[in-house]
DOLUMDO-862653 format. One line per 5 residues: their letters; for each residue x, y negated, z of C-alpha. Coordinates in pm, 1 decimal, decimal comma, padded with zeros to 6 digits. Last residue first. Layout:
% DOLUMDO-862653
A> X Y Z  ...
% end
This chain:
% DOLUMDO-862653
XXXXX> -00220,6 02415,3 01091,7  -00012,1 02118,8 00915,5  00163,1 01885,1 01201,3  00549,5 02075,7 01103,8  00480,9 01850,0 00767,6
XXXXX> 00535,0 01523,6 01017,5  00913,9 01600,3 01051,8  00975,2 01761,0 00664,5  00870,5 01432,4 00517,3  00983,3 01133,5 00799,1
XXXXX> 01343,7 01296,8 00760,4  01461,2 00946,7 00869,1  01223,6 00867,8 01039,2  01274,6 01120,2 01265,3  01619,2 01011,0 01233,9
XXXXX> 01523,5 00667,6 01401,9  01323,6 00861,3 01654,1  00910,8 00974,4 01549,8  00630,5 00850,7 01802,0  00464,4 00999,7 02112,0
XXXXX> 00307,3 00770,0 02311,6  00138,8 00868,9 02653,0  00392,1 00752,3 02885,3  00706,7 00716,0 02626,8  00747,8 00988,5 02406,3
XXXXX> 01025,7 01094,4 02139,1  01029,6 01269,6 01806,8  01320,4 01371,9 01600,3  01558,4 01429,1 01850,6  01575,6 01822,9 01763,7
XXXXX> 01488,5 01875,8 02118,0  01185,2 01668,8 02050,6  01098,0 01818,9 01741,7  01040,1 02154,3 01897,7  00873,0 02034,8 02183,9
XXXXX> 00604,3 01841,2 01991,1  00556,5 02124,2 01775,5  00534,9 02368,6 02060,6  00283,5 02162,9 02227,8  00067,3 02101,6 01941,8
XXXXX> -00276,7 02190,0 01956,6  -00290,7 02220,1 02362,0  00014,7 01961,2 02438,3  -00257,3 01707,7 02197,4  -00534,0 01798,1 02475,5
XXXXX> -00895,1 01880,0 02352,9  -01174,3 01621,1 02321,0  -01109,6 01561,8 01981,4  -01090,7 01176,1 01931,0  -01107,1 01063,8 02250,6
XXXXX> -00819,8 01294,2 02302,5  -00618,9 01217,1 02043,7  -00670,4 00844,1 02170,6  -00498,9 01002,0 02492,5  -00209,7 01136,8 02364,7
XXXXX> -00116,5 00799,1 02210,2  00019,2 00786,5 01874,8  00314,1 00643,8 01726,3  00410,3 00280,6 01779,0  00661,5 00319,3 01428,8
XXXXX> 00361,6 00387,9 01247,8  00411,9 00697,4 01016,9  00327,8 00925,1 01337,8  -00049,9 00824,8 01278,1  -00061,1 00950,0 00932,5
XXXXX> 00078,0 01286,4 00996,2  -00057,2 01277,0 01361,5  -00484,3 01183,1 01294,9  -00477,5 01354,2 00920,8  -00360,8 01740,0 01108,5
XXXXX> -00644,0 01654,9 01354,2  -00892,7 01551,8 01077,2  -00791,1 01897,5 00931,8  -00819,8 02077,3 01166,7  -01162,2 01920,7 01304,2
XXXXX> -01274,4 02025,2 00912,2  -01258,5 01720,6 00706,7  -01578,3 01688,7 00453,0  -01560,3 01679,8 00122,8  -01749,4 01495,0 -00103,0
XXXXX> -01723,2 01577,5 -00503,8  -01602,3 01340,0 -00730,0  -01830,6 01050,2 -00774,3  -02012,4 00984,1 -01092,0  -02138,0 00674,8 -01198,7
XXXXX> -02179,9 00673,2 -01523,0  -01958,0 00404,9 -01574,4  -01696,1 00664,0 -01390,2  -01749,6 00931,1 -01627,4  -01699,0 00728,7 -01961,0
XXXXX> -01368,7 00518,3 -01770,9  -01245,0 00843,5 -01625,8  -01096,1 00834,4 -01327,7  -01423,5 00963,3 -01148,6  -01472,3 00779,0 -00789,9
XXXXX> -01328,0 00936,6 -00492,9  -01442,2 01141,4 -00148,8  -01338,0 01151,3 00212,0  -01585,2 01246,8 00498,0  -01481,5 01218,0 00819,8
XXXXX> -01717,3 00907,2 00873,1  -01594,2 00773,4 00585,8  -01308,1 00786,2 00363,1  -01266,8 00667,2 00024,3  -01072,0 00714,7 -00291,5
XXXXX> -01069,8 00479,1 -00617,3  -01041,2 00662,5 -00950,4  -01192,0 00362,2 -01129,2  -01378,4 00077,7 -00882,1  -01494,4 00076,8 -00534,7
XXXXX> -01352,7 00224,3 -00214,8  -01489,5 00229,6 00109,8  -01303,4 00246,4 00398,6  -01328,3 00374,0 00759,1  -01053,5 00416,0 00999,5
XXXXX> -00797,0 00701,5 00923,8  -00537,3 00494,8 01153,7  -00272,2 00494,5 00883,4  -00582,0 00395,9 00653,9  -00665,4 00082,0 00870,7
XXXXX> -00335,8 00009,6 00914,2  -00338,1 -00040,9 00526,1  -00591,6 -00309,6 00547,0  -00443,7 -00494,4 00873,9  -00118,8 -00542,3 00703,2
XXXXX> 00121,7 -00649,2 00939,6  00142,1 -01031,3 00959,8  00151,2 -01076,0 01378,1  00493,3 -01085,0 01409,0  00742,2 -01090,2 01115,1
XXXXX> 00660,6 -00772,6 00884,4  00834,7 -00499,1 00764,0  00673,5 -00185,4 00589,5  00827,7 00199,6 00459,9  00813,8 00377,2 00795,2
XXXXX> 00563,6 00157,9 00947,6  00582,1 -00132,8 01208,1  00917,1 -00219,1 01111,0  00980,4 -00549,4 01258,9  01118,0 -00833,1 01058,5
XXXXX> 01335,1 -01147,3 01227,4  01604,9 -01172,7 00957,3  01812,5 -00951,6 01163,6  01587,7 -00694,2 01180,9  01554,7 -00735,9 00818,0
XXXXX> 01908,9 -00696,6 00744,3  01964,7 -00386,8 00934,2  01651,6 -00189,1 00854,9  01716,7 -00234,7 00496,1  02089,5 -00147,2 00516,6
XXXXX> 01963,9 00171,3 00614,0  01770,0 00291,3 00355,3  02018,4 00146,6 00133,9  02246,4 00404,1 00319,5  02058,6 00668,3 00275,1
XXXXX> 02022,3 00619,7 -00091,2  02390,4 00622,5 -00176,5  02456,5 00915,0 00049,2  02174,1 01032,6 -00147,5  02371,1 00971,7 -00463,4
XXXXX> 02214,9 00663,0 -00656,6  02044,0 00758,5 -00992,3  02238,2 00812,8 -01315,6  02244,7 00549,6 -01629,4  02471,4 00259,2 -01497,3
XXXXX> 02695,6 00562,4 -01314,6  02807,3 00701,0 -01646,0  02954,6 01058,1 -01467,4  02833,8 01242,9 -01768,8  02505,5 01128,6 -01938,3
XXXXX> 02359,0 01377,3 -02081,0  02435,8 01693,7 -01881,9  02449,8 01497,3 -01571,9  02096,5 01430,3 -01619,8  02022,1 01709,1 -01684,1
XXXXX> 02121,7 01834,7 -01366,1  01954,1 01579,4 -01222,7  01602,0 01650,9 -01334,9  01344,2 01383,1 -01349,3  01554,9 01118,8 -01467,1
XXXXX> 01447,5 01063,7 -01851,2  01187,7 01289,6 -01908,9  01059,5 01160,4 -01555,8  01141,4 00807,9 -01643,1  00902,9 00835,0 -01892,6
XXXXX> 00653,5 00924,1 -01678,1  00399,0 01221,3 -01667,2  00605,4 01392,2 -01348,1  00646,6 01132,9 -01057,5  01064,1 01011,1 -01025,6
XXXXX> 00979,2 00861,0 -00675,3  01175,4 00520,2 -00639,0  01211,9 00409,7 -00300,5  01013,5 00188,4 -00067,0  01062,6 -00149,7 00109,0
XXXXX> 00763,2 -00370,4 00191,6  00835,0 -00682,2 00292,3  00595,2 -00889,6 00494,1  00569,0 -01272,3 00626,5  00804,4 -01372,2 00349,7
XXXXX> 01107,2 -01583,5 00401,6  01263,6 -01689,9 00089,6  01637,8 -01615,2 00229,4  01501,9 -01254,9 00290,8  01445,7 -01198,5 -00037,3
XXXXX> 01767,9 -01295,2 -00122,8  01905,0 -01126,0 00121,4  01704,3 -00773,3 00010,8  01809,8 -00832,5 -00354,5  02183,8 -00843,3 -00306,2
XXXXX> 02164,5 -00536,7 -00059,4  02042,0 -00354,6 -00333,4  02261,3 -00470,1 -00599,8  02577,0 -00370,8 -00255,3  02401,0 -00059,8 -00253,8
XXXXX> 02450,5 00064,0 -00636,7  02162,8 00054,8 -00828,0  02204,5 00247,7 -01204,7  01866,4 00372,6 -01171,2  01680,1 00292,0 -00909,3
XXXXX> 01724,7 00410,6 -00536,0  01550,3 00106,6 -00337,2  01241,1 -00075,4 -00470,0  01113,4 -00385,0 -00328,9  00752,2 -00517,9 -00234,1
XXXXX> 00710,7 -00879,7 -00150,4  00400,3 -00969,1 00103,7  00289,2 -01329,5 00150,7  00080,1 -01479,2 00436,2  00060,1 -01830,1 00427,1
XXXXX> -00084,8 -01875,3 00067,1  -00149,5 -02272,8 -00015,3  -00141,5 -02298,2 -00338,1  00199,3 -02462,2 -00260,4  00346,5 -02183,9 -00158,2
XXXXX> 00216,7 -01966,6 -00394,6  00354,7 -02168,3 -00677,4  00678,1 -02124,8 -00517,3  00638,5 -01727,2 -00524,1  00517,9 -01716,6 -00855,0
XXXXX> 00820,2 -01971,4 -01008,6  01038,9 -01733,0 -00810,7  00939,3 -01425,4 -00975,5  00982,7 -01616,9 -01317,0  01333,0 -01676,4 -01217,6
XXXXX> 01400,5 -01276,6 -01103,6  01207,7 -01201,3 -01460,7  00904,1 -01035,1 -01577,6  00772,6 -00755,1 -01730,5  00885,9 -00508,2 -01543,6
XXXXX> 00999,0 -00180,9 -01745,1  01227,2 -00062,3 -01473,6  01546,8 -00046,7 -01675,7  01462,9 -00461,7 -01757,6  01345,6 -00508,0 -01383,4
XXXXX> 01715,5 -00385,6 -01267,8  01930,6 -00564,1 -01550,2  01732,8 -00890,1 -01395,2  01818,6 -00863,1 -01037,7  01584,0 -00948,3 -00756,5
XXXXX> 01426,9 -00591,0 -00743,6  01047,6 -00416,5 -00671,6  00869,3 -00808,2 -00729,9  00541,9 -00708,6 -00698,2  00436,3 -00996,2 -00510,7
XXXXX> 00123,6 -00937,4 -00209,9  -00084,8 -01206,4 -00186,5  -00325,7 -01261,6 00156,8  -00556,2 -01524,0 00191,1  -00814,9 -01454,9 -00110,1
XXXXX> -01066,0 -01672,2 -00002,4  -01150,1 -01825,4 -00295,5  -00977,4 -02200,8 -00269,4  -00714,1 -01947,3 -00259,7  -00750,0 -01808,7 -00565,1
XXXXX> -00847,0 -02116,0 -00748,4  -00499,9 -02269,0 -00622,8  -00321,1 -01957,9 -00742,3  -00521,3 -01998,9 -01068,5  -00396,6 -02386,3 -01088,7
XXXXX> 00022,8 -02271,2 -01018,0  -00020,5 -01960,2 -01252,1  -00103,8 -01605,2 -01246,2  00054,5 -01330,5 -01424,0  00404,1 -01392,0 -01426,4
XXXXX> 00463,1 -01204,1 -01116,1  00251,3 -00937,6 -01039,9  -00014,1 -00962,3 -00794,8  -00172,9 -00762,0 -00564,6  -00471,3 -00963,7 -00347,2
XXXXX> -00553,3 -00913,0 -00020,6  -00839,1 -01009,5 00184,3  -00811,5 -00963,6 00555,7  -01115,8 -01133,7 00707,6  -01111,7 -01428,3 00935,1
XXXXX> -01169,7 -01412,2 01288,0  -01275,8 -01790,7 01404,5  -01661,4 -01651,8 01276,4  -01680,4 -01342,0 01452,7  -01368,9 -01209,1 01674,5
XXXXX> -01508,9 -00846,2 01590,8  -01414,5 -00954,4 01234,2  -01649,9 -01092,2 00995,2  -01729,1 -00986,8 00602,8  -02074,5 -00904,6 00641,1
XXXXX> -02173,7 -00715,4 00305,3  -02356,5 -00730,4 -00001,7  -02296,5 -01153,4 -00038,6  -01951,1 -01108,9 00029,2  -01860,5 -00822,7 -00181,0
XXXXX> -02006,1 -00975,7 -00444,9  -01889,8 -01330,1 -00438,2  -01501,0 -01110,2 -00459,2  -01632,8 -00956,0 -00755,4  -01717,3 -01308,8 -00892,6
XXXXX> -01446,2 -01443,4 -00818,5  -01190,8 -01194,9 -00929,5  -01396,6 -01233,4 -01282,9  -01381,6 -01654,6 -01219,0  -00985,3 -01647,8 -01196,9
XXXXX> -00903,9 -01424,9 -01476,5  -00819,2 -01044,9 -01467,1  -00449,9 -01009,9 -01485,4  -00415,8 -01070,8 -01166,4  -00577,5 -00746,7 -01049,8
XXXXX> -00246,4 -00568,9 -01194,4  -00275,6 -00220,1 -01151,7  -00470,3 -00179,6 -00941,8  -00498,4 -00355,1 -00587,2  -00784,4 -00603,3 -00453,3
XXXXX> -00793,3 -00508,1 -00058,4  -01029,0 -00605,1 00142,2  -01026,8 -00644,6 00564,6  -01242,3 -00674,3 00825,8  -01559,4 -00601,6 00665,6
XXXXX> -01843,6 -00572,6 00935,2  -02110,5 -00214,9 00916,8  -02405,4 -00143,4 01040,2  -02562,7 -00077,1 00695,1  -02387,6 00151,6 00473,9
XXXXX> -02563,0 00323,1 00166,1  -02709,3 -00029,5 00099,4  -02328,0 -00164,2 00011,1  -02348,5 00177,0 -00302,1  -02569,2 -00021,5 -00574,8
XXXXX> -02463,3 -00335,8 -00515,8  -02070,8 -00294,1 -00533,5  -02121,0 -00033,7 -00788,6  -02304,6 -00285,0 -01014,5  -02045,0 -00522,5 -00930,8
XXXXX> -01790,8 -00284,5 -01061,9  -01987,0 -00213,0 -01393,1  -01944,7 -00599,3 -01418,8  -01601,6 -00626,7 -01421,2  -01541,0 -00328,0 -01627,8
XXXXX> -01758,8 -00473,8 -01939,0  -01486,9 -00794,6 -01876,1  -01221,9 -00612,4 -01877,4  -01298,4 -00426,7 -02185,2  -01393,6 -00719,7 -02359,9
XXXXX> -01101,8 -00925,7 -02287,1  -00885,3 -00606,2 -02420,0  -00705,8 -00345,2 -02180,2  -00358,6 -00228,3 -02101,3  -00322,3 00089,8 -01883,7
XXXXX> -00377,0 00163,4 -01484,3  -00441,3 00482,3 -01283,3  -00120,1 00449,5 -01083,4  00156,6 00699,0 -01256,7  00398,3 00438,9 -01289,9
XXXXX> 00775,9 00458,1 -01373,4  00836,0 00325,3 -01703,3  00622,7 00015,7 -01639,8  00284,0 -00019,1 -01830,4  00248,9 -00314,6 -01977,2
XXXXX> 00022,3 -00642,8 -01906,1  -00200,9 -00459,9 -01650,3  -00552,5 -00287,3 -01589,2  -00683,3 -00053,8 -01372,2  -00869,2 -00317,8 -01068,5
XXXXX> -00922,6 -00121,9 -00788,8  -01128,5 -00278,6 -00517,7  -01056,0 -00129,5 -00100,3  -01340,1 -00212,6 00117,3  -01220,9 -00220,2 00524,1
XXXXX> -01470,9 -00174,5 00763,2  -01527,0 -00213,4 01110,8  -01857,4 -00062,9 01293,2  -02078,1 -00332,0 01462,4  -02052,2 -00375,7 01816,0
XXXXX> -01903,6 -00689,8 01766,2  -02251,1 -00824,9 01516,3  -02457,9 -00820,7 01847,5  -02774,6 -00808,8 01684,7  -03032,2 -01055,8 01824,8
% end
């Protein structure tokens, strides 16, 4: 009998490219679609499901992912019947076996799914929900495009409750137009007062092909257009830094650990999935534009709707040791535990002082990086200046 432990983990990653409206700051591959659409979409994803779960026997899902986009806006009985999919082309079991449940996430705007599909949901097995709420004040979704309210936010979040979801993730946005810290600050206690399992704190990026580009995307135009009119210009990054810090402040007090530069999490509700890429394990991903890697090997579906339905895959490339080395710190050293020097090892079979001694040196004596045993991991300024610290890992 097949010892299903010593099978290989997986995690499967779904992208679902639709939403309500697009807000003013996306760039995800994600638009507005008709009931048709969707529903032609749905089942060109199963398809892909089938057709590609053969390619990878020996394999046990540990943890899915549905993101997008807005997979909520998909009804009940479509997530279903992707999710009935998955399952049926794939073991979904932990090493643990049958008492180790699966990961399976689900994104979800608020607004988009009510108290009976929540309970559907669940009923599911979708066990993990993560709210894109971004900001808890209602002049700060309206600039962002969001289409819903702080109030309708909460409706979500209580209807989540009592669906039955345990394990809740809220995502906030620091640095947005017009914020000031103490707005900021307002929206992480409140959020906190909830009590989430996992927050998720990033700040705005202005990305090119956005209207807020053409509106923020260079400051000195900015400045230019709207003077010193602080409800239309961008935090300072004194501004911005402190936010940044403020976050790490009231969540530690409110019982959070950061276990990655951007993610909080009481104990024991990280998010397995996204460990799973910080720790370049294996994943598959299915659905428009979706990226995978596996076995060293990292490829992505066509964005294209026409090119994607005819199921072509952008072209496989595979990591050169370099490469997989420069992957292995960059991503590793974005988890506040670091890496180890002798997992780098195991992975390489050359020492970590003989790739990158005089990096590690370097950034020690500048105090961004520090070591305990055989962990290395970035300081609280390393993390900080998290960008230019782990670019010194390129070859």
């Amino acid at each position: 009998m097949e010892n299903r432990a010593e099978r290989k983990a997986l995690s499967l990653y779904v992208h679902i490219p639709f939403c309500v409206r697009k807000c003013a700051y996306c760039d995800f591959l994600s638009a507005p679609a008709s009931e048709k659409e969707k529903e032609h979409y749905v089942n060109i994803l199963c398809g892909e499901i089938e057709r590609e779960a053969v390619r990878y026997p020996g394999y046990r899902v540990e943890t899915v992912f549905f993101g997008g986009g807005t997979p909520t806006v998909l009804k009940p009985d479509q997530l279903d019947k992707i999710l009935c999919k998955l399952k049926s082309c794939f073991m979904m079991e932990t090493a643990e076996g049958a008492d180790g449940e699966p990961e399976i996430t689900l994104e979800c705007n608020p607004g988009t799914a009510a108290g009976e599909d929540l309970r559907k949901l669940r009923g599911m097995g979708f066990n993990r929900l993560s709210l894109g709420l971004q900001s808890a004040r209602n002049e700060e979704l309206r600039k962002l495009g969001r289409i819903h309210t702080w109030e309708e936010f909460l409706e979500t979040w209580y209807s989540a409750r009592k669906a039955g979801f345990r394990n809740i993730n809220v995502d906030l946005m620091a640095a947005l137009p017009g914020q000031r810290v103490e707005s900021y600050v307002n929206s992480i206690e409140r959020v906190v007062e909830l009590s989430p399992e996992h927050i998720s704190a990033y700040s705005l990026i202005i990305e090119e092909g956005t209207p807020f580009y053409e509106r923020y995307g260079e400051a000195d135009e900015q400045r230019k257009r709207y003077g010193e009119d602080r409800e239309h210009l961008l935090p300072t990054e004194e501004e911005e830094r402190a936010m940044y810090e403020r976050t790490r402040e009231i969540l530690a007090r409110g019982g959070y650990h950061r276990y990655e530069i951007s993610n909080y999490a009481r104990p024991g509700y990280e998010c397995r999935h996204n460990i799973t890429y910080w720790k370049r394990g294996d994943y598959l991903g299915f659905g428009l534009g979706a990226a995978s890697l596996m076995k060293n090997c990292r490829f992505a579906n066509a964005g294209v709707l026409t090119e994607y339905e005819g199921g072509l895959r952008r072209e496989e490339r595979q990591l050169s040791v370099q490469e997989q080395m420069e992957e292995f710190m960059f991503l590793g050293l974005r988890l506040t535990e670091g890496v180890t020097c002798g997992a780098f090892w195991d992975a390489f079979h050359v020492s970590i002082e003989n790739i990158y001694g005089s990096v590690l040196k370097k950034l020690e004596c500048q105090g961004l990086l520090a070591r305990e045993g055989e962990r290395i991991f970035l300081t609280g300024p390393g993390i900080d200046v998290s960008n230019m610290a782990l670019a010194e890992f390129l070859l």
